[in-house]
N, C-alpha and C positions, 0 to 999 in steps of 0.2 A: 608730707605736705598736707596741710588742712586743709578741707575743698571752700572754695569759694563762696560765700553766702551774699547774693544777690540782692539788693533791693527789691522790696513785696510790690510789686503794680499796684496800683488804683484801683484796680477792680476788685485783686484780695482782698486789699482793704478794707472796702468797703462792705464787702459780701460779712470780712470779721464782723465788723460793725455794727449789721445786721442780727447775727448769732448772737453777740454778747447784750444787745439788745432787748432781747426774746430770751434770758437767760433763766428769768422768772420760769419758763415753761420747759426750754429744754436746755438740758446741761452737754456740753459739748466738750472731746480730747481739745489737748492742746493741737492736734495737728489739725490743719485746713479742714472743713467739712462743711456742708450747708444742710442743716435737718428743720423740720416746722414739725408739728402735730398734727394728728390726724383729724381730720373733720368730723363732729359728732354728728352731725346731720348735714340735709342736701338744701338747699333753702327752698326747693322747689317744693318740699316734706313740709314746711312749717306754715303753708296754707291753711290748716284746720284752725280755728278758733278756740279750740278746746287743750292746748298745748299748755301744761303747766309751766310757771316759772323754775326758769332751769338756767345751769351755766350753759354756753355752747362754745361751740369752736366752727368757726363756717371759712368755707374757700370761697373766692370768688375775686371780683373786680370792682374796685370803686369808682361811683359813681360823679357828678358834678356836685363837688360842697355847695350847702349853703349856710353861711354863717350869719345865727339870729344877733349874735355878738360875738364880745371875743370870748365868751366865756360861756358859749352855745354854740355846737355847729350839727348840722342836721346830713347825714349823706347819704345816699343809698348802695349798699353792698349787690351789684349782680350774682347771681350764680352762674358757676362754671361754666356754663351753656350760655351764659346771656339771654335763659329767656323768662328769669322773674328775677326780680329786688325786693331786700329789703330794706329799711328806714334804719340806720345805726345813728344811735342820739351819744355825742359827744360832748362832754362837759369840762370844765377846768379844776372843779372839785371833786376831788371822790366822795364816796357816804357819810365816809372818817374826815373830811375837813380837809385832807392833805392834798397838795400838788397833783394833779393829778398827768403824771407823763405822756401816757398814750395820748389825750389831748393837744398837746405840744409837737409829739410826732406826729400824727395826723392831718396839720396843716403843713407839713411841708410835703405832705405827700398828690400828686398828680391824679387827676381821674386816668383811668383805664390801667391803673398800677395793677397787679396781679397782689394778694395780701391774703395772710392769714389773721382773721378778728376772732378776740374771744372776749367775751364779755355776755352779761345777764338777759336772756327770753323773757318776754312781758307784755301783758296787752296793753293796747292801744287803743285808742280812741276811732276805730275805722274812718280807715280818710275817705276823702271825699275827692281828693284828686286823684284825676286820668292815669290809664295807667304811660308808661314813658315809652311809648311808639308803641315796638313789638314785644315791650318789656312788660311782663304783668307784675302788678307790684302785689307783693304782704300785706293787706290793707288792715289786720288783726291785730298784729305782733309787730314787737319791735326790740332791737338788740343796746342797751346800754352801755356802750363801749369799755369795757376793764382795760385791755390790751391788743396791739394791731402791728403785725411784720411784713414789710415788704416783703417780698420774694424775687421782686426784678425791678427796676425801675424804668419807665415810660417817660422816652423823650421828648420835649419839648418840640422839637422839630417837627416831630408826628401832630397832625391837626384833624381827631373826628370830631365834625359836628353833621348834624341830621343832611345837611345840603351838601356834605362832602359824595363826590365820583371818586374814589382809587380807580386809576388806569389797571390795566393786566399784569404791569410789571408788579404793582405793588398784592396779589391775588392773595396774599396772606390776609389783607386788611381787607380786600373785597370781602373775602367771607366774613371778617370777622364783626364787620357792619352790618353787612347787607343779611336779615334774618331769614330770606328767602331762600338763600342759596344754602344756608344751614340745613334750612328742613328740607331742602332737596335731598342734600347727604343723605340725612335721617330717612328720607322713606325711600329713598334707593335703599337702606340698611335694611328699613322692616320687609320693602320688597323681596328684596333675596334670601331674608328669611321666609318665605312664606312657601316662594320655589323651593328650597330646600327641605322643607317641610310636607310638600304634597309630594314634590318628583321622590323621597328618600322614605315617605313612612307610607304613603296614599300608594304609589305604585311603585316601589322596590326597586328604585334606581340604585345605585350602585355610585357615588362620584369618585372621577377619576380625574388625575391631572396629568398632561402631555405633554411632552417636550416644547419647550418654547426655541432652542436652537435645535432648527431641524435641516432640511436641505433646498434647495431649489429646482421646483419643478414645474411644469408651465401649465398649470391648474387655471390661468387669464388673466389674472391681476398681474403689476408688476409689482415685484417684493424687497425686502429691505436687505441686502447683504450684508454679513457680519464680519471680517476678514480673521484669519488664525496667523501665528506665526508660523505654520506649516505653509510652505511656499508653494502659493497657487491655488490653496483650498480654503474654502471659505463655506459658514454655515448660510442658513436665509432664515427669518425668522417665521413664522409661518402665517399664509395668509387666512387659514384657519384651522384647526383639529381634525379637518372632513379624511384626510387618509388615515391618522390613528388610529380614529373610532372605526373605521371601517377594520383596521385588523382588529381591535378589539372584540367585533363581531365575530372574527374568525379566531377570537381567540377564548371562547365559551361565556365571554359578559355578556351577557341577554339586556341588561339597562342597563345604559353609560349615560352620566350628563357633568357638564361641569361648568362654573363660569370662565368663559375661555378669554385670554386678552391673544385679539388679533391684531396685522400688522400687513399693511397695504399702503402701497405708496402710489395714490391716486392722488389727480385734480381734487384740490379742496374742493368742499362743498357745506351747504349750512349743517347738514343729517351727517355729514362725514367726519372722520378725522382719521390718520396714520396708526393710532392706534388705539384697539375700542375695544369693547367685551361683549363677547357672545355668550345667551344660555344656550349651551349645546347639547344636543342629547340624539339618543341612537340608541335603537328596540330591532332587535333580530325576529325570525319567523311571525313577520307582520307585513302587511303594506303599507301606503300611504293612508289609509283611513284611520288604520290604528293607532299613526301617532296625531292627527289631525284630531282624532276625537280627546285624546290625551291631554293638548295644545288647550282644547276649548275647555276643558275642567279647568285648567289651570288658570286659563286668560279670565273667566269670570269669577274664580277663587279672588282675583290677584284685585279685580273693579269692584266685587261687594265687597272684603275685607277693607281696602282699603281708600275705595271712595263713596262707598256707601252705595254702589249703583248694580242694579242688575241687569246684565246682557244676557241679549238673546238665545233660545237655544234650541235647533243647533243655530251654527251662525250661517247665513245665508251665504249660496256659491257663485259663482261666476266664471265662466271658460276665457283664457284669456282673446282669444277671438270676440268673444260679445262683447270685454271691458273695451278694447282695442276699437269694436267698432258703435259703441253706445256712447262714451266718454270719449275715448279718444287719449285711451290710459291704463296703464297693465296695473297703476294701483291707483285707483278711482275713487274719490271722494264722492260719493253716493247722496249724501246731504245736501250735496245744490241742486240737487236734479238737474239741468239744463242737457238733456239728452239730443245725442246730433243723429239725424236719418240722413241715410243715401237718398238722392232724388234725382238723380244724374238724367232718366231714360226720358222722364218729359220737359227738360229744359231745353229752349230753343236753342238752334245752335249759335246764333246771335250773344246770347248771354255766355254761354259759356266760351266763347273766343274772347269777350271783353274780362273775365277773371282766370283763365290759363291758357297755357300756348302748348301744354300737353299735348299728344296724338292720343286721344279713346281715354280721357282719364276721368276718375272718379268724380263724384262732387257731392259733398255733403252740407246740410241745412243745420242749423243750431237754432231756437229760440231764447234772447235773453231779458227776463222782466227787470226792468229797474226800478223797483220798489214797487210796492201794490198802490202804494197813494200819490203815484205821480202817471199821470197818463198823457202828459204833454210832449209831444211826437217833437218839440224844437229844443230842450229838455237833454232828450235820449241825441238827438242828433248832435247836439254838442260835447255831451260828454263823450261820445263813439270819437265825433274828432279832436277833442284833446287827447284821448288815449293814443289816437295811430298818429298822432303827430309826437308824444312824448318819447324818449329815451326805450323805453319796454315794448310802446308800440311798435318801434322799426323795424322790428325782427319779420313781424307781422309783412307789412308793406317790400320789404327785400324779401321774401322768398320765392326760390327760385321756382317752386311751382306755381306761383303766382299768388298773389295778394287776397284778402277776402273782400268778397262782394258785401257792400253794406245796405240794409234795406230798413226802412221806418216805415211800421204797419199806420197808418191816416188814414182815418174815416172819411177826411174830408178832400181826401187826393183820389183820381180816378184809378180804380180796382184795389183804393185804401195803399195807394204806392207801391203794387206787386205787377206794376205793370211789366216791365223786363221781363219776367217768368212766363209773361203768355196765362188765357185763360185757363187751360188745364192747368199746368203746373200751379197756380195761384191758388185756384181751387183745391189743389190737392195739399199745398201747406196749409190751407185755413183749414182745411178739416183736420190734416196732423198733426197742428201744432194749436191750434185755437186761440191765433193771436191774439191780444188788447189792445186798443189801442195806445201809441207810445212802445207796446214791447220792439225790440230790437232784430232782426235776423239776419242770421252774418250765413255767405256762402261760401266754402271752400272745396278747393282742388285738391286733389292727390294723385300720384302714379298711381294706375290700375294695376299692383300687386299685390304678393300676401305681404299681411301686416309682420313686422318683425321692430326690436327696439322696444323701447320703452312708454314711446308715446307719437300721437302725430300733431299736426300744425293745429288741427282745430283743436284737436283736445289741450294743448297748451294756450289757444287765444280764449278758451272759455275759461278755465284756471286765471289766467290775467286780467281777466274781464272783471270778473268775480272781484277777486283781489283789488283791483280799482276800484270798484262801485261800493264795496264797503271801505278803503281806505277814506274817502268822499263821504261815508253816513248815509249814501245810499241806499244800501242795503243792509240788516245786520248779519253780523259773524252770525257763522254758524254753529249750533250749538251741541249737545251731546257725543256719544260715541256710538257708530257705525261700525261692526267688525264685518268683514268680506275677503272669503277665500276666493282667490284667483288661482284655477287650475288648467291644466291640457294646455301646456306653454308649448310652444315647436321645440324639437331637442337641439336642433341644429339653428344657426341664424349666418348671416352673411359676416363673414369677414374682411375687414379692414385695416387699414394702415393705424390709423388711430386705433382700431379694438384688434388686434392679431390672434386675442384667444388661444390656442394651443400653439401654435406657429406651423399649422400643416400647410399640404402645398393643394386641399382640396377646395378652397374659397369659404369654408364654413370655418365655424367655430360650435362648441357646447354653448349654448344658452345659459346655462346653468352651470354646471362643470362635467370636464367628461366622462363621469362616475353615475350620472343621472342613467334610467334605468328607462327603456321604451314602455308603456303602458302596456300595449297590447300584444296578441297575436299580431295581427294584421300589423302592429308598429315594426314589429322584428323582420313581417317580409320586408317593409318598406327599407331598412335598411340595403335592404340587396339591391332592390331597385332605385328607388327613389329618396334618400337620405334629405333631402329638405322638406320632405312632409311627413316626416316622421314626429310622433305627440308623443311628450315626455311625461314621465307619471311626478310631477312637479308642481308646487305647490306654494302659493307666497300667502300670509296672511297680513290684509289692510288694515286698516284704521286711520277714518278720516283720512284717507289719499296719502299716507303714509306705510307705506312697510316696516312692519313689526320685524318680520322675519319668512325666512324659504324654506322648502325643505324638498326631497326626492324619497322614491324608491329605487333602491341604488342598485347599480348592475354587479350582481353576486358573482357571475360565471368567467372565470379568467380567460375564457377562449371568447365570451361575446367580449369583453373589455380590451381585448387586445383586438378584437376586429375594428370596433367604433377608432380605434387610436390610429392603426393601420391603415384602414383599407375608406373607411370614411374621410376619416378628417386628414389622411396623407401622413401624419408627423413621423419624421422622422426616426430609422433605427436609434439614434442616439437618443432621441428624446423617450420614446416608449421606455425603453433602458432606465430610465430615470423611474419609473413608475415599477422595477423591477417587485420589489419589496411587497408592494401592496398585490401585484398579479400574483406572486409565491404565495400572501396569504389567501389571495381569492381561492387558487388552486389545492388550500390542503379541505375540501370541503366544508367553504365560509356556507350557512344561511342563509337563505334571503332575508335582506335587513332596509329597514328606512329611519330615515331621522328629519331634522328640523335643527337651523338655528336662530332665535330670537335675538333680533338687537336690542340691547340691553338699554344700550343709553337711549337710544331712539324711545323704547317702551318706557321707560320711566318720564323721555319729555313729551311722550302723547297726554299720558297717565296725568301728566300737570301741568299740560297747557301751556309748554315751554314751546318756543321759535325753533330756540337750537339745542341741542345737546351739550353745546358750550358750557349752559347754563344748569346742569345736571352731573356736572364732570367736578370734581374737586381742581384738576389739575389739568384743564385742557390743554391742545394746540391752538393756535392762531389759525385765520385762515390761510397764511402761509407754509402752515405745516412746526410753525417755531413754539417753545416755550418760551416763551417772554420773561418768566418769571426766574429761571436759574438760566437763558441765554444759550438754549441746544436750538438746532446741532450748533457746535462750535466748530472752530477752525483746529485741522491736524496737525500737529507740530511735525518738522524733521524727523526727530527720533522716533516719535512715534508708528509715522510713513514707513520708516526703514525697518521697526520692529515687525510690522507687520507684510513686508515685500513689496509694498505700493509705490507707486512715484505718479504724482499730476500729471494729468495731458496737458498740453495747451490747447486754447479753445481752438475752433475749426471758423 
């Protein structure tokens, strides 16, 4: 029986149609194939002035025709990249007098067509027109159309013009518009060139790559599980490399780094996503300063190469105690200055009953200028109450340690409106803060304990403050780059229903993870006695009140790592158990080692003045954690469920 011969789709068709088109160039079997020639040059190349007449052959994307007639048409060829054109002159005659075809094909061709041209290099008359946005044009040369192949053709239905938004769903066209997001790509590429280049030839890293399905173990993040069709057992994908590399240490690599993609299933956030990339790296028979010093070569390689800027050196430090109680921030944007002082012991007790209902609690002063050319005290006092009356303010006004005190320095009010505070205390802001008049001073409460967390009340209403008074032109953004290590983090912090941390039954959690290393002598007795004042040899590097990245000097000794698991933080036989693998290689005689991991996408949108990382990611999440653009996660089919042992709860 002869087999059946199907009618050819529309699409073969056409693709034929194509090939036998282009036939002049490339000769093609009888069976189905789609070939073009290769490009003889990049159009980005044909910039110089001095380019002889020549044939070429260019890839690119056509531009919006303009037709001088019918028997003239003018278009611009993009390159590959979309970031220069040039001018291709289309005629209806060739040199010889005849027909000229490609002219005829070419009007029925679409801008943003993808196309192979070949046809004659020749100077031009340098134009005079702009170039077309972010498109630099060829203003020398110019191509005279011989022959032109589609490669794809661009539908109608699609519409870019300059004023087009593509939503998320459509993130192919985002990029393919928006020239911004390109050159993001591009210098996250030259970036991690550059890492690779100091960490692998400058100091002798070694890169290595780690399992991406590994296990699940209670390191504080909650993690992503992968299900097997082995019943019951499932992989987690990891929240980061931090246990590999540590065997790696124990396993003779002296310098490991890699770009790690991790995987954490937190609350969205703008700096956040499910899943993101770390440069990670880990240095044995060293401490904390040796990768710290490592860290800063690289970090100002990374700013003079590639922004032309040079940082400071070394970069200036900070204990997280001082950021905690200066800012009111374990990664403190140092460029607004608006530093907050305790002042608690000469406030009347009057004042202080009217802003907390605390028993013995702290109180801290902020100073805040609103703009240097505005000293009008009715001014500040209205934009202070639109802020606590708006949506961001209430946070402010609802807590539960009570509200900030608001104060407007007036020359023209008796004791310049610091009357509440009594004459000491008043006198003693005017000397520490050296008000103006118009500046602002907010007072706030806090429980009289140790600082733990990531920030407190004031130091977030000065962050918001800021943030309004330049949203308003206020004041201006702030400018440059600030780098600042944040060290002597507490190793331990309180645990919660929301943060459980390891899940011990001892009220603490790792700060950091439970792999962080005590600094000191005096930290390791602390352990025995008093485990929530123990200082961890831990380490975040800022930027502009952003975290780049953290790092520790990691606990080498499988008998101190099985005591912090045990005997501090309580977790359970079963869960230590889970950490078997890494105690086995602490115990075959690991090194003392320490490392760092740098967020990646984070580093690159400090580096360019991006909001979010969204906008640095080819392929982000939403801030629901979703692709939008291929529609993950999706829904599990039946078979799927039973393939792999599962079955839905019903909700609760």
């Amino acid at each position: 029986m002869s087999p059946v011969n199907p009618q050819k789709p529309n699409f073969l068709i056409n693709i034929s149609r194509r090939v036998r088109f282009y036939v002049s160039v490339v000769e093609h079997a009888n069976h189905w194939k789609v070939s073009f020639p290769s490009a003889t040059h990049e159009i980005h190349n044909l910039e110089r002035p001095d380019f002889p007449r020549q044939e070429v052959v260019l890839h690119g994307y056509l531009g919006s025709r303009a037709d001088l007639s019918k028997n003239l048409y003018f278009v611009p060829l993009l390159s590959k990249d979309l970031s220069h054109s040039i001018q291709i002159v289309s005629s209806a005659k060739s040199i010889g007098g005849r027909e000229h075809l490609a002219h005829e094909k070419l009007k029925t061709l679409d801008s943003n067509t993808p196309v192979v041209v070949r046809g004659l290099l020749k100077v031009r008359v340098p134009a005079a027109s702009n170039d077309l946005g972010d498109v630099k044009k060829i203003k020398t040369q110019e191509v005279e159309l011989w022959d032109v192949q589609p490669l794809n053709e661009f539908p109608k239905d699609i519409v870019i013009t300059p004023e087009m938004v593509f939503p998320p769903e459509s993130r192919h066209l985002q990029i393919r518009k928006d020239r911004s997001l390109r050159s993001a790509l591009d210098f996250r590429s030259q970036t991690a060139t550059i890492c690779r280049d100091v960490l692998s030839r400058d100091f002798g890293f070694t890169e290595v790559e780690t399992p991406v399905l590994f296990k699940s173990t209670p390191e504080g993040a909650r993690e992503f599980v992968v299900p097997t069709r082995r019943r019951g057992l499932a992989y987690a994908l990891p929240q980061s490399p931090q246990q590999f590399k540590q065997i790696l240490m124990a396993s003779g690599v002296s310098k490991y780094y890699q770009f790690a993609r991790c995987f954490r299933d937190e609350d969205r956030r703008a700096d956040r996503q499910p899943e993101f990339t770390q440069l990670d790296l880990e240095m044995s028979f060293v401490s904390g300063e040796d990768v710290m010093a490592c860290i800063e070569i690289l970090v100002r390689r990374l700013w003079n190469d590639m922004l032309d800027i040079k940082l400071p050196s070394p970069f200036p430090r900070m204990t997280y105690h001082q950021a905690m109680s200066t800012f009111g921030s374990d990664k403190p944007d140092i460029r607004l200055g608006m530093a907050i002082h305790r002042i608690g012991l000469l406030l009347p007790a009057g004042l202080i009953r009217m802003v907390t209902s605390l028993p013995d609690p702290i109180l801290e002063v902020m100073l805040f200028q609103l703009g240097a050319n505005d000293s009008n005290p009715g001014t500040t006092r209205k934009f202070i109450n639109d802020f606590l009356d708006s949506p961001e303010g209430l946070q402010f006004n609802d807590n539960v340690d009570g509200g900030p005190g608001i104060f407007v320095y007036n020359t023209k009010q008796p004791m310049q409106g610091l009357g509440p505070f009594g004459f000491e205390a008043a006198e003693e802001i005017e000397r520490l803060l050296e008000p103006e008049p118009g500046d602002l001073l907010v007072l706030q409460a806090r429980k009289n304990e140790d600082f733990y967390g990531g920030s407190t009340m004031i130091g977030n209403l000065r962050l918001a403050l800021h943030r309004a008074a330049v949203a308003q032109g206020r004041v201006p953004a702030p400018k440059g780059f600030e780098p600042l290590w944040i060290t002597d983090f507490p190793l331990f912090s309180p645990s919660s229903a929301s943060e459980p941390g390891q899940g011990g039954a001892a009220g603490l959690a790792s700060t950091h993870h439970p792999f962080t290393s005590p600094k000191s002598a005096e930290d390791v007795d602390l352990l025995l006695s008093d485990p929530s004042k123990v200082i961890g040899e831990h380490y975040d590097l800022v930027m502009n009140g952003v975290e780049l990245g953290g790092g520790s000097r990691r606990v080498h000794n499988a008998e101190m790592q099985r005591y912090i698991m045990e005997k501090v933080l309580k977790m359970t036989p079963e869960r230590v158990e889970e950490f078997s693998h890494l105690l086995e290689a602490l115990r075959a005689g690991c090194p003392p080692h320490a490392g760092i991991a740098l967020g990646f996408d984070r580093l690159i949108a400090v580096m360019l003045g991006r909001d979010s990382v969204r906008d640095v990611i080819a392929f982000p999440k939403s801030g629901k954690g979703e692709d939008v653009l291929v529609k993950s996660p999706s829904a599990i089919s039946e078979d799927v469920l039973k393939t792999y042992h599962l079955r839905l709860r019903e909700e609760e």
